[in-house]
Legacy VTK file of the C-alpha trace (Angstrom):
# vtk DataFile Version 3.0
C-alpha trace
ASCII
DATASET POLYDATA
POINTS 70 float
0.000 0.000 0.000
1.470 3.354 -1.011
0.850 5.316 1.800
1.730 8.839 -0.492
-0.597 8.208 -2.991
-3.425 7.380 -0.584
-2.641 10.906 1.271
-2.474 12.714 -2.019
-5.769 10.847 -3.337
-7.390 11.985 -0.264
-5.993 16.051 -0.286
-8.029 15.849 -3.523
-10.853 14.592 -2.303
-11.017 17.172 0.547
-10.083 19.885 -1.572
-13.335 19.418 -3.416
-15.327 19.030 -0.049
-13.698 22.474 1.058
-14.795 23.807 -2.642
-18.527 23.167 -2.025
-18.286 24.406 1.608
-16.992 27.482 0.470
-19.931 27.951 -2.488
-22.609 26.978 0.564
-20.866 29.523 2.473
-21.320 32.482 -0.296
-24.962 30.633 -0.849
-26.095 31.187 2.629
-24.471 34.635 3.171
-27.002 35.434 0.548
-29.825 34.678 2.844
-31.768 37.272 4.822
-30.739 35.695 8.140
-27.850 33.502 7.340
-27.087 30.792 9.306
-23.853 30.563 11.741
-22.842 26.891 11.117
-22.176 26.916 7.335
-19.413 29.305 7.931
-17.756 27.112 10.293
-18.185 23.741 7.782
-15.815 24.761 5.359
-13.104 24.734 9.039
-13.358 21.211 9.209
-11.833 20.282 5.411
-9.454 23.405 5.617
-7.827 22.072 8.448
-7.623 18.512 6.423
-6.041 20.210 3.641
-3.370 21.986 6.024
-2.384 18.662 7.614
-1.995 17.116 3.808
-0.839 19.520 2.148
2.113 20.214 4.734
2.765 16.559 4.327
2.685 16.519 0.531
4.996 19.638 0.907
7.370 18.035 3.353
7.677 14.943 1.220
10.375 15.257 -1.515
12.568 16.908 1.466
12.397 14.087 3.462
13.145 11.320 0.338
15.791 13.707 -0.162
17.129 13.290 2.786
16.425 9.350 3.126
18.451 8.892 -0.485
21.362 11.013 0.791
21.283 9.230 4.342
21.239 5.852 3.005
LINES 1 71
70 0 1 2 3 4 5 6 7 8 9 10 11 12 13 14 15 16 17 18 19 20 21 22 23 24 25 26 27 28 29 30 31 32 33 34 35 36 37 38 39 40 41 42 43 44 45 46 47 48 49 50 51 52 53 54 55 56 57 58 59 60 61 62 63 64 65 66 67 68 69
């Protein structure tokens, strides 16, 4: 199992969550009274994609580092 395409499969994946949490956001700011909670569900992938997309970042560095090493 290839543990860096799995993560990189799944930053995608979350990406497009975040995407549609973002348009719900902009839906429902368009609403007379908009409600409190869609602005907070686009937190929940963003933080996702930090986590990945640090890892994804930090990954050539540390192959890098493994090739030199060994």
């Amino acid at each position: 199992m290839n543990w860096n395409r799995k993560i990189r499969q799944f930053h995608r994946w979350v990406s497009i969550a975040f995407t549609l949490a973002v348009i719900a956001n902009i839906a429902a700011m368009g609403m007379e009274e908009p409600v409190v909670w869609i602005g907070l569900l686009a937190l929940v992938p963003l933080v996702l994609l930090l986590l990945t997309g640090l890892y994804l970042f930090a990954l050539p560095y540390t192959v890098k580092r493994r090739d030199i090493a060994g």
